[in-house]
Each structure stands twice: as structure tokens, then as C-alpha cells.
MARVEXZA-992507 format. One record per residue (C-alpha): residue in three letters; x, y, z. Coordinates in Angstrom, 3 decimals. Example, Ala and Ser with C-alpha at 12.3 -4.5 7.8 and 13.67 -1.06 7.14 Angstrom:
nupa xx yy zz
ALA 12.300 -4.500 7.800
SER 13.670 -1.060 7.140
//
This chain:
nupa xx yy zz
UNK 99.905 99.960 135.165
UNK 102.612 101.067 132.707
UNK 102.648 104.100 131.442
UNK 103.632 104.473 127.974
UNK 103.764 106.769 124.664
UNK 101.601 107.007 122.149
UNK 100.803 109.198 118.872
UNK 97.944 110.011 116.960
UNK 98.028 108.552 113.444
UNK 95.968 111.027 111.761
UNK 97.889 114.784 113.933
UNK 100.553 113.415 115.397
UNK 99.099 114.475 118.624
UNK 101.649 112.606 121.214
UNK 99.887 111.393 124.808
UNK 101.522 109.983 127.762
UNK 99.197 107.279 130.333
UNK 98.584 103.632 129.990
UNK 96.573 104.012 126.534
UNK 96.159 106.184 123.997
UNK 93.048 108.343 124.739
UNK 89.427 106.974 122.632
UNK 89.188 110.378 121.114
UNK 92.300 112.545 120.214
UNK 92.064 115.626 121.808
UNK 93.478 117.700 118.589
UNK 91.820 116.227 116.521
UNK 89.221 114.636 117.414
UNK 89.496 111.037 115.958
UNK 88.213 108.170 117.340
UNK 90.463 105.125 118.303
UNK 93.294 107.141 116.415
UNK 96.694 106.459 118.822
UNK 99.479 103.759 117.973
UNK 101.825 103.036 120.899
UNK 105.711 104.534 120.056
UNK 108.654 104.369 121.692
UNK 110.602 107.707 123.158
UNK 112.973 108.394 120.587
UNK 109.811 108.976 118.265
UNK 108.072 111.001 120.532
UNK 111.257 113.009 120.780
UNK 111.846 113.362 116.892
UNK 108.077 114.224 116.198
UNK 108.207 117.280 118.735
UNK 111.536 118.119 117.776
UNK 114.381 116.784 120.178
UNK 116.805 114.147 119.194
UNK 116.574 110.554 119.656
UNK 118.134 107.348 118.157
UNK 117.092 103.986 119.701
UNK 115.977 101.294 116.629
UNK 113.104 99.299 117.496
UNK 113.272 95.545 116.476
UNK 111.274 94.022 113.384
UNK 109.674 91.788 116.426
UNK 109.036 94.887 118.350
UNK 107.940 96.755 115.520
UNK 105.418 94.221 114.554
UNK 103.900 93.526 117.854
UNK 103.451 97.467 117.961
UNK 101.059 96.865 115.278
UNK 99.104 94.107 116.544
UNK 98.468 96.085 119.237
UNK 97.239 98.579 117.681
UNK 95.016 96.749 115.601
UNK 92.994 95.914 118.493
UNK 89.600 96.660 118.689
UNK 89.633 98.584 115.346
UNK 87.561 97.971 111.928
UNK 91.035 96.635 110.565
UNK 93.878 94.176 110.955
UNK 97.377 93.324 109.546
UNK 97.204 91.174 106.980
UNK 97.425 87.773 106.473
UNK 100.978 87.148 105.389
UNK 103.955 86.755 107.809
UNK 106.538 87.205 105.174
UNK 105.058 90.758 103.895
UNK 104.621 92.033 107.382
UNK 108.222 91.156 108.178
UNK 109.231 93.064 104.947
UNK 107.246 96.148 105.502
UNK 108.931 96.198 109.269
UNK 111.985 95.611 107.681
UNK 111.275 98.487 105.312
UNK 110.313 100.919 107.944
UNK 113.240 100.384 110.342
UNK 115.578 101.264 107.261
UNK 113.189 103.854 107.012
UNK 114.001 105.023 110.738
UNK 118.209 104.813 109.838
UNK 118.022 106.862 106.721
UNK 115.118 109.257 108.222
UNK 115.144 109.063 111.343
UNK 110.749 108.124 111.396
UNK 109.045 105.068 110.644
UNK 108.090 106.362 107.672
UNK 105.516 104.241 105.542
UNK 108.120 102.250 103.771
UNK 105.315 102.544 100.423
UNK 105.598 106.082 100.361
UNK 108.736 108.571 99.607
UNK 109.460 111.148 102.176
UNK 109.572 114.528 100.520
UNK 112.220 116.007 102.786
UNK 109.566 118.526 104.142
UNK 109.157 117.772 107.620
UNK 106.176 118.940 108.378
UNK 104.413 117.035 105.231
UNK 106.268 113.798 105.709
UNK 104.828 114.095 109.055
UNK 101.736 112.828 107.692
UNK 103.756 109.451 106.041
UNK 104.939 108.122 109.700
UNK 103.634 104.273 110.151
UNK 100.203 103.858 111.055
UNK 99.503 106.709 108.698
UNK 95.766 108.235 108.368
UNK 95.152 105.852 105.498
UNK 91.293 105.495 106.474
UNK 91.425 108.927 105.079
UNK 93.168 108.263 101.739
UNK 90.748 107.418 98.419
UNK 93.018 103.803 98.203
UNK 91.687 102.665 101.655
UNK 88.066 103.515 100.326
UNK 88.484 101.175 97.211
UNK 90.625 98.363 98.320
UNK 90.037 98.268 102.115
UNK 93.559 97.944 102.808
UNK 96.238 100.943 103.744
UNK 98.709 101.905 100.390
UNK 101.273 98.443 101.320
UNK 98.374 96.302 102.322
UNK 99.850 96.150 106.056
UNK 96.869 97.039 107.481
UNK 92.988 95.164 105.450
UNK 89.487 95.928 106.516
UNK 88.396 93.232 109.020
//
């Protein structure tokens, strides 16, 4: 099996095996880690990185992590394509997938919180609309 990184949406907690643990050891949320590539990793704990992920790569990413979770992407090909379009521009000008919805503040640590999958179960939006603060990711 392949090993592979991944990152906790809701700490940033980053874990190295063949999936993303059930329960985040930081944290303690369930079904919480999204698979990223090393140059994330890197720029989340600090070092420098610089690869750019494809919109294809990008969105596969997110099916993954979709999987066996209370949500989905949603329906339309065309948004999804522009919201991965949004975030790798996102990762040129910033440097993180940051949610391409949301303005990064220029405080680290807080835009920390606005890296794509974000904790948007958390967030009062997801709690009226069922769907993140783009509509990338809808309650199944």
C-alpha cells in the first residue's frame, strides 16, 4: 500500500500512512483528514514547497475525500472546475489552497483555518444551507 499525506480539515493536524486516521488525534474529529500533496504538508508546518497540483488532480482529491462522509461535491461539473480553478490561483498568489470563497487575512495562523476542505460542518452557513460557503461540498 501507498503511503501518502494527509491533513486534518478542522487542526491542520498533518498524518503520514495509507489513510488519514478515523479520529484526529489533536483534535479529535471524526472522519476529519483530506489527502494533500508534500509541498502542503511542507507550507502548513513551515518549510518551503512549490509543486501546483492540477485542476484534475485537485478535483479527484476531493472525491476522495468525500467518501464515506455525510456530504458530497456538488452536482455541477462546470462550478467544481471553477472553484479548482480558483484555489490553484489561490496556491500561486498564497502559496495554500485557500477556499477560493473566502479572503485570506494575511495572518497565517488564522488563514490556516481557510485551507480547502475547511471545517465548514462547523460554520452557522453549513447548518442552514447544507452546503460548505461555495457550495463545493452539499449534504448527501
Amino acid at each position: 500500500m501507498i503511503k501518502k499525506l494527509w491533513r486534518c480539515y478542522v487542526c491542520n493536524d498533518i498524518h503520514f500512512g495509507t489513510k488519514g486516521p478515523e479520529i484526529c488525534p489533536t483534535c479529535r474529529a471524526k472522519n476529519a483528514f483530506c489527502e494533500i500533496d508534500n509541498d502542503e504538508a511542507l507550507k502548513v508546518i513551515g518549510a518551503q514547497g512549490g509543486k501546483l497540483e492540477t485542476v484534475e488532480q485537485l478535483v479527484r482529491v476531493w472525491e476522495d475525500f468525500t467518501k464515506e462522509q455525510d456530504f458530497r461535491l456538488e452536482d455541477s461539473q462546470e462550478n467544481i472546475q471553477t472553484l479548482a480553478t480558483g484555489e490553484l490561483e489561490n496556491v500561486k498568489k498564497h502559496g495554500l489552497k485557500y477556499c477560493p470563497c473566502r479572503i485570506p487575512t494575511g495572518d497565517y495562523e488564522r488563514d490556516l483555518k481557510l485551507i480547502c476542505p475547511c471545517n465548514f460542518k462547523a460554520q452557522q452557513y453549513w447548518k442552514e444551507n447544507a452546503e460548505c460557503w461555495c457550495g463545493l461540498f452539499v449534504k448527501r
